[in-house]
C-alpha positions as CSV (number, residue, x, y, z in Angstrom):
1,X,-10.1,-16.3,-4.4
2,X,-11.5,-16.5,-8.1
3,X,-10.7,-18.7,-10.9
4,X,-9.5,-17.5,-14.1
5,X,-12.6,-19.5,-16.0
6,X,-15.1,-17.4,-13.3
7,X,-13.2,-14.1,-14.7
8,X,-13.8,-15.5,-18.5
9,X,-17.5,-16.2,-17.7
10,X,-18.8,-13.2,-15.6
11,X,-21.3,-11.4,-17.2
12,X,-22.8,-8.4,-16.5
13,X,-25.6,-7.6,-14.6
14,X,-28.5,-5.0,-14.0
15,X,-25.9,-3.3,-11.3
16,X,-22.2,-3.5,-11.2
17,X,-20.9,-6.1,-9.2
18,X,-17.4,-7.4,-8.0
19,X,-16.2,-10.4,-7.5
20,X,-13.5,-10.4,-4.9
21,X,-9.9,-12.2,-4.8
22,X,-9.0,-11.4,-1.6
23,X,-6.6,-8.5,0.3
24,X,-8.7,-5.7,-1.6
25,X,-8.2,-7.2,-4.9
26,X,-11.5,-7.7,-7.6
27,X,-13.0,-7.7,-10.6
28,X,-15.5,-4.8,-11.2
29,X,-17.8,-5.8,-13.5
30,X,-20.3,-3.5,-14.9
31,X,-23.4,-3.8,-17.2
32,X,-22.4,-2.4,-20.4
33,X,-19.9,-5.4,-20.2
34,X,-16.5,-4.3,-19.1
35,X,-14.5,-5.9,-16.6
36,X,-12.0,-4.0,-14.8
37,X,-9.3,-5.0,-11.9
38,X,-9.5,-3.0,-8.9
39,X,-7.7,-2.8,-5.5
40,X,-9.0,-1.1,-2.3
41,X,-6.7,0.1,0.4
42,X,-6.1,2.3,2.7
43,X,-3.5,4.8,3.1
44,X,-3.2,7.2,5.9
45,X,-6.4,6.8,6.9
46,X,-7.9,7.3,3.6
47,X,-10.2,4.7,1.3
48,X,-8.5,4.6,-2.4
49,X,-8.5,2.3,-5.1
50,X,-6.2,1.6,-7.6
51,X,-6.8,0.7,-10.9
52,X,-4.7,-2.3,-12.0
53,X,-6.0,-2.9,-15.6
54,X,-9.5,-4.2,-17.8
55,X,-9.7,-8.1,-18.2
56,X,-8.7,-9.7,-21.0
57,X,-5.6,-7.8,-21.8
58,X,-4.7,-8.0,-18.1
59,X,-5.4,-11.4,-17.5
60,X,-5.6,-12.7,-13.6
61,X,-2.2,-14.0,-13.1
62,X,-0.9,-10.3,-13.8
63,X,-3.7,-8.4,-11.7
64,X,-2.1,-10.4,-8.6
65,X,1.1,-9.5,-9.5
66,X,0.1,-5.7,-9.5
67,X,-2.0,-6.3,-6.5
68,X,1.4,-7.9,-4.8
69,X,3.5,-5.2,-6.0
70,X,1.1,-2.6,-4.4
71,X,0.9,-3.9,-1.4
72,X,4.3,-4.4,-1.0
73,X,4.6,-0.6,-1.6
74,X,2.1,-0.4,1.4
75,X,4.4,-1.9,3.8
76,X,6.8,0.3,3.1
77,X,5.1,3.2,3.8
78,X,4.5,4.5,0.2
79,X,1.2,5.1,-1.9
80,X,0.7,2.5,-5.1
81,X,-1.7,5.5,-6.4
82,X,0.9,7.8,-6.1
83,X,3.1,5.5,-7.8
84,X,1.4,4.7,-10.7
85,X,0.6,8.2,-12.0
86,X,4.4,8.8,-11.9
87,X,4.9,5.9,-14.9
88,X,5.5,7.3,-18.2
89,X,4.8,10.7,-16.3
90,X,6.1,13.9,-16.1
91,X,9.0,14.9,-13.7
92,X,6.9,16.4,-11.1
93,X,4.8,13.5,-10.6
94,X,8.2,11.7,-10.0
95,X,9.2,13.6,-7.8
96,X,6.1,13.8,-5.7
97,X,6.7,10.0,-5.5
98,X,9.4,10.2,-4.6
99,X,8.9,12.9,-1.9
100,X,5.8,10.1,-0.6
101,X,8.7,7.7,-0.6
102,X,11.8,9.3,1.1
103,X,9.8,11.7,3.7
104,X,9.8,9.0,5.7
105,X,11.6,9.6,9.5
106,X,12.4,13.5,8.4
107,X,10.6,16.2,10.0
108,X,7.5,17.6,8.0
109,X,8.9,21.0,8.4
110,X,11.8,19.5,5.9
111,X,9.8,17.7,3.7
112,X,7.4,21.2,3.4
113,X,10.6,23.4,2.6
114,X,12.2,20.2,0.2
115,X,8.7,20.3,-1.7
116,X,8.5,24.1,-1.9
117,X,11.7,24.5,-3.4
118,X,10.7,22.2,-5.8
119,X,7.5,24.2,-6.7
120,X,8.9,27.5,-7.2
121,X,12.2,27.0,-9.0
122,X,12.0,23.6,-10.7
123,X,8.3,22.4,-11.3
124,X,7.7,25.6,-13.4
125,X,11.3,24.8,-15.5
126,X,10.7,21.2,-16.7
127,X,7.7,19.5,-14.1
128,X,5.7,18.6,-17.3
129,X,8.2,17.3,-19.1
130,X,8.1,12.9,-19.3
131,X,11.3,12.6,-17.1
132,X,12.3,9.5,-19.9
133,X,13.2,12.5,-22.0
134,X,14.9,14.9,-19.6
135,X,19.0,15.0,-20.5
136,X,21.6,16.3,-18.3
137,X,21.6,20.2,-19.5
138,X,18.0,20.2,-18.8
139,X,19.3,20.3,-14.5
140,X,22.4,21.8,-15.3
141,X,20.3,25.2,-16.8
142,X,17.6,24.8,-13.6
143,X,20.6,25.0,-11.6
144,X,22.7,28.1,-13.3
145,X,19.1,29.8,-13.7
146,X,19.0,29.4,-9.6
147,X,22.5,30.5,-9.3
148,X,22.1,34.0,-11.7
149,X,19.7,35.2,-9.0
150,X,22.1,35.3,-5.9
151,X,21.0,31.3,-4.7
152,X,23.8,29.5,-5.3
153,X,23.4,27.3,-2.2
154,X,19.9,26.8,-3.0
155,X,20.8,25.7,-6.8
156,X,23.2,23.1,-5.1
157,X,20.4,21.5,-3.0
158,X,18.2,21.6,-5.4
159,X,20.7,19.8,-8.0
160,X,21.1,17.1,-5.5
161,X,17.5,16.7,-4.8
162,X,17.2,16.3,-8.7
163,X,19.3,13.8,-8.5
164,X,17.7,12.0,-6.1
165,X,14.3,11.9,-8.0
166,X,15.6,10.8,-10.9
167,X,17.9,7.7,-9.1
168,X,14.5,7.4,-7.5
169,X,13.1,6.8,-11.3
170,X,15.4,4.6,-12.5
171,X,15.1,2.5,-9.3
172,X,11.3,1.8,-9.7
173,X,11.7,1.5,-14.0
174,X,10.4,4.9,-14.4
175,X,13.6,5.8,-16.4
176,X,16.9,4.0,-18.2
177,X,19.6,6.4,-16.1
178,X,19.8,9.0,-14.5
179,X,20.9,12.5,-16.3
180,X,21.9,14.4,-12.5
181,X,24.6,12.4,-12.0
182,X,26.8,12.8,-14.6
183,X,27.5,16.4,-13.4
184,X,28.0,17.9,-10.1
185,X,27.7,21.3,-9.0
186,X,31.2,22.2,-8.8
187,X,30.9,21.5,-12.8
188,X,28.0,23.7,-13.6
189,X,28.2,26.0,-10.3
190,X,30.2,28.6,-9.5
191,X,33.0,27.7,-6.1
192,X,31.5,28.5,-2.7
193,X,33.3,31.4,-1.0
194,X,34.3,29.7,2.4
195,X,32.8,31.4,5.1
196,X,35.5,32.4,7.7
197,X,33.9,33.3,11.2
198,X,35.7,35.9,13.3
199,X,37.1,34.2,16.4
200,X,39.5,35.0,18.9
201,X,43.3,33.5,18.6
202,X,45.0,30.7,21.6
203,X,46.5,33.8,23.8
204,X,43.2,36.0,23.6
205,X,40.9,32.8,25.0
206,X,41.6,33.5,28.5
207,X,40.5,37.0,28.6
208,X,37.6,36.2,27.0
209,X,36.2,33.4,29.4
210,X,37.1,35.6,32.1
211,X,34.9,38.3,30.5
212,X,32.5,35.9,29.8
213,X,32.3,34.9,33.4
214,X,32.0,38.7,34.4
215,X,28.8,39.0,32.0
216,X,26.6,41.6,33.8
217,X,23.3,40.8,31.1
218,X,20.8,38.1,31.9
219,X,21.8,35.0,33.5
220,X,20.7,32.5,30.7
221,X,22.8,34.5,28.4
222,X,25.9,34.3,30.7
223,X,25.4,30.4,30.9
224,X,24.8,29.9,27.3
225,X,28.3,31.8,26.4
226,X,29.9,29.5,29.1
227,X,28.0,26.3,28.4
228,X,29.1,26.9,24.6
229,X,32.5,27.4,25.5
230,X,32.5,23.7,27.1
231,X,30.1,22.1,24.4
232,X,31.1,24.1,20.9
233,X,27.8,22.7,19.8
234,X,26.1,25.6,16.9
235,X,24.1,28.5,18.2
236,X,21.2,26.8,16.9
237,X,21.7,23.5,19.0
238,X,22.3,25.2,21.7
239,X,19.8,28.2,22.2
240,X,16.9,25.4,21.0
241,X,17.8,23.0,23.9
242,X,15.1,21.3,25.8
243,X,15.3,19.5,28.9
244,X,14.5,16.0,28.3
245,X,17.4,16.0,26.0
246,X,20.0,16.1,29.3
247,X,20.8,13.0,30.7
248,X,22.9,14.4,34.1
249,X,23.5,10.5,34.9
250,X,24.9,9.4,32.6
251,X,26.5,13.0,31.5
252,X,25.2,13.2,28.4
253,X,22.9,15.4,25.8
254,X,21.1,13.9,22.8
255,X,19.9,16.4,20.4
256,X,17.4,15.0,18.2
257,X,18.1,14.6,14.7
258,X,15.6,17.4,13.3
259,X,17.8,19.8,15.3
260,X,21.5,19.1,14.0
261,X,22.4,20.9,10.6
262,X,23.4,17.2,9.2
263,X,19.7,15.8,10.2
264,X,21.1,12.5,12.4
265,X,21.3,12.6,16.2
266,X,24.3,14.1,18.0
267,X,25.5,12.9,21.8
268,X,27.5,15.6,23.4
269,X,29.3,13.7,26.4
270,X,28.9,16.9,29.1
271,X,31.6,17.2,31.4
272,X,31.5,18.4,35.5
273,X,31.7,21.9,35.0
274,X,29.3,21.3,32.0
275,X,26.8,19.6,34.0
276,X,27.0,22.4,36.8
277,X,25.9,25.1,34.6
278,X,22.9,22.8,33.4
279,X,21.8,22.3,37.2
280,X,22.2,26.0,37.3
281,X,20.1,26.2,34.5
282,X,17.9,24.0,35.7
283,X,17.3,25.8,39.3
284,X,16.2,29.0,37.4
285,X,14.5,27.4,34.4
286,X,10.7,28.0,36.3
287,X,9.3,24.7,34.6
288,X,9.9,25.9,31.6
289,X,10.3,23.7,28.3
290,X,13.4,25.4,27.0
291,X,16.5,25.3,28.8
292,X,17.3,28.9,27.5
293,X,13.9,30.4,27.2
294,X,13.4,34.1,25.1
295,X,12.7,37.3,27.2
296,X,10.1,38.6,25.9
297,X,7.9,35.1,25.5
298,X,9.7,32.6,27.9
299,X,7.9,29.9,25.8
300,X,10.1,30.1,22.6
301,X,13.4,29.6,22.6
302,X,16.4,32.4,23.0
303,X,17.1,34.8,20.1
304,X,19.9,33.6,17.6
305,X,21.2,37.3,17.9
306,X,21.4,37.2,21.9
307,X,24.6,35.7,22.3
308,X,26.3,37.7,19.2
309,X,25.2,40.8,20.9
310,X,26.4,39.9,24.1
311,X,30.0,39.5,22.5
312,X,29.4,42.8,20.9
313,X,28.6,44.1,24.7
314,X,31.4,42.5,26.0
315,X,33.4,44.4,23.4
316,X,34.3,41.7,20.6
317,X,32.1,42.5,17.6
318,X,34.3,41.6,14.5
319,X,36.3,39.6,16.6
320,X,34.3,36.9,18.0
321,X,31.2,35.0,17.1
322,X,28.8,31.6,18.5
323,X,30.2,29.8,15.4
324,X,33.9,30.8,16.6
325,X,34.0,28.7,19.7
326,X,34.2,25.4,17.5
327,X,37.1,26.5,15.5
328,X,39.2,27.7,18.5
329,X,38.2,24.5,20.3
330,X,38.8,22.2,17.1
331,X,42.6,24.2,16.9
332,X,43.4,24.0,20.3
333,X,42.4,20.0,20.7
334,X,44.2,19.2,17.7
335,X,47.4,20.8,19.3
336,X,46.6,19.2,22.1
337,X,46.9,15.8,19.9
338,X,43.7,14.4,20.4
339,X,42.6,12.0,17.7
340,X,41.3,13.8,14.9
341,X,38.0,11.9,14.1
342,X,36.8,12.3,17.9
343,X,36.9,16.0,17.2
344,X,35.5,16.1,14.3
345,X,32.7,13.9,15.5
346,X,32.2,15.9,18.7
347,X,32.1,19.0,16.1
348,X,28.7,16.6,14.0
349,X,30.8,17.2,10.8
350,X,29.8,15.6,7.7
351,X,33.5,14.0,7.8
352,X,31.5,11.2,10.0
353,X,30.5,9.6,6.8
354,X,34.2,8.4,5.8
355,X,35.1,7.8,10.3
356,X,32.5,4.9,9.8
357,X,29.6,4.1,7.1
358,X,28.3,2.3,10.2
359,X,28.4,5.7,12.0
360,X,25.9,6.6,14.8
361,X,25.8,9.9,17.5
362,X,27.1,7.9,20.1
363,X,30.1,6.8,18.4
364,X,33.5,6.9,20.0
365,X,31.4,8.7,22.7
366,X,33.4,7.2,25.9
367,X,36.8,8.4,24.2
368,X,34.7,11.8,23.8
369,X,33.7,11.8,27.3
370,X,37.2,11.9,28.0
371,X,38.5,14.4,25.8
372,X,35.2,16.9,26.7
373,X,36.7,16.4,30.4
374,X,40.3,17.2,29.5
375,X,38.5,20.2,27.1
376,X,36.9,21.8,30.8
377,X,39.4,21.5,32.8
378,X,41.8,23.1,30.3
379,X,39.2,25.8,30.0
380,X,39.8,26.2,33.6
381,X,43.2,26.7,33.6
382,X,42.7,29.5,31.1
383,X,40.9,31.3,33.0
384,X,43.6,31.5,35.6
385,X,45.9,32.5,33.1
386,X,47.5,36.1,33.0
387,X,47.6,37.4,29.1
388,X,48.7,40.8,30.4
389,X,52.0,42.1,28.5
390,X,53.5,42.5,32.7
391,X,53.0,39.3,33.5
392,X,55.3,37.1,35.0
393,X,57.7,40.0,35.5
């Protein structure tokens, strides 16, 4: 380490020269006489230095500080450089910070859409602009100018990723407050139109199943519908299944957090007949990495549209979707009086959040286990049932 009277006395030299502190931190000093503090890191695998300030107006004492505050930034996995050219800077070197900063355990494929959204509807609006001067109806008229093209869901996510930059600014002193949250989209934004999925009522379940189970297509389709009927996961989690994520043991499936809608993990407890049609599954899988592999390339996943047009085959288009076997299993349970935050957690709804702020995929999951039982055997008995208008005459 230096002394701050070696700092007062260097002078310069033929060549520039540095005289270290320690931990990356120095003094370059140069021949025309300036003296300037420098840090060398590294940061995902790539040599950068930081500036930190020219001696005498940043004396010592205050270079270490920066040189602690950096580092410090290090360990938590975000870039110091990055950092600094977002103070007193414009919005989209904020939010490019913060992207550095909250990226962190998120897929890249997220992060790349998050940042690209950014780029082509807000950047161009107010990216230059010092985000110290920004005021609320700066977002709200990047949001309704979002909204008047059709992308209303778009202008929401982007109003809340707004608002996360700029709480991201006034956390690191890079603004006083934070104009995004003193609106929300239902204030600026027109109301969403609730999307209502077709699905099948109580009394036309049976017959379904039962056409279901007389499926005449492929045999992974067949076992998707059913295996969806059991689980009520989304299309999406299901069709993009992969086998490491079945525990048969311990009757369990773990989908990873990159492929649920709400971006944590989800546990589906499986049940017997559940775990049947995955050893079914498994005996015609050929080695193959998807449980429910396409048919034309067997080494991507099923088509979104396959098990939609198999209910269309099967004779229910406009009355029955993927989406609708959560709704008619959330209905039924609930009749069925089963605790309301189970289902909704089996269902990896938002509502989560207010069960437990402590909440994780495997919560309530041996109550769940119970309840996905119950849910397959009633399935079961459905399928025995006779909906036919002469029936128990």
């Amino acid at each position: 380490m230096i002394s701050e009277s070696r700092v007062r006395t260097a002078k310069p030299t033929e060549k520039p020269c540095r005289l270290s502190d320690g931990r990356g931190l120095y003094l370059h000093v140069v021949p025309a006489g300036g003296r300037y503090w420098r840090f060398n890191y590294r940061f995902n695998g790539r040599q950068k230095t930081l500036a930190l300030g020219i001696y005498p107006d940043v004396p010592l004492a205050k270079a270490r500080e920066r040189h602690q505050e950096a580092r410090r930034q290090l360990a938590e996995g975000i870039d110091p450089g990055v950092v600094k050219q977002a103070i007193n800077s414009d919005f989209e070197a904020v939010a490019k910070a913060w992207v550095a900063h909250w990226q962190t355990g998120r897929s890249e494929r997220y992060v790349t859409s998050v940042l690209a959204r950014l780029e082509a509807d807000v950047f161009p609006k107010i990216g230059c602009r010092p985000v110290t001067e920004l005021a609320t109806s700066d977002f709200r008229d990047v949001a309704r100018a979002i909204e008047g093209r059709g992308a209303s869901e778009i202008a929401r996510k982007l109003h809340q990723n707004c608002g996360q930059i700029m709480r991201y600014a006034v956390a690191n002193d890079l603004a006083q407050r934070n104009p995004v949250a003193e609106i929300r989209p239902a204030d600026i934004l027109k109301p969403r139109k609730k999307r209502n999925y077709p699905r099948v009522t109580a009394k036309e379940l049976p017959e379904l199943l039962r056409a279901i189970d007389g499926y005449v297509g492929g045999e992974h389709t067949r076992l998707a519908l059913q295996l969806m009927a059991l689980t009520f996961v989304r299309t999406s989690e299901l069709i993009c299944a992969r086998w490491p994520e079945f525990d048969l043991k311990a009757s369990r499936w773990d989908i990873p957090a990159e492929r649920m809608k709400m971006k944590t993990p989800h546990t589906v407890a499986l049940s017997t007949q559940a775990k049947a049609i995955v050893d079914r599954l498994k005996a015609i899988s050929l080695d193959r990495d998807y449980v429910f592999p396409g048919d034309l390339n067997p080494h991507k996943p099923m088509s979104n549209n396959t098990l939609l047009f198999a209910l269309y085959r099967l004779g229910y288009r406009g009355r029955m979707t993927g989406h609708g076997f959560r709704g008619v299993a959330s209905t039924l349970l609930h009749e069925q009086g089963w605790p309301h935050e189970h289902i909704e957690i089996q269902l990896a709804h938002q509502e989560r959040d207010e069960v437990s702020s402590a909440y994780n995929h495997a919560l309530y999951l041996e109550p769940r286990a119970r309840m996905m039982q119950a849910w397959a055997d009633h399935i079961d008995q459905l399928r025995q049932k006779d909906t036919t208008p002469d029936a128990g005459r």
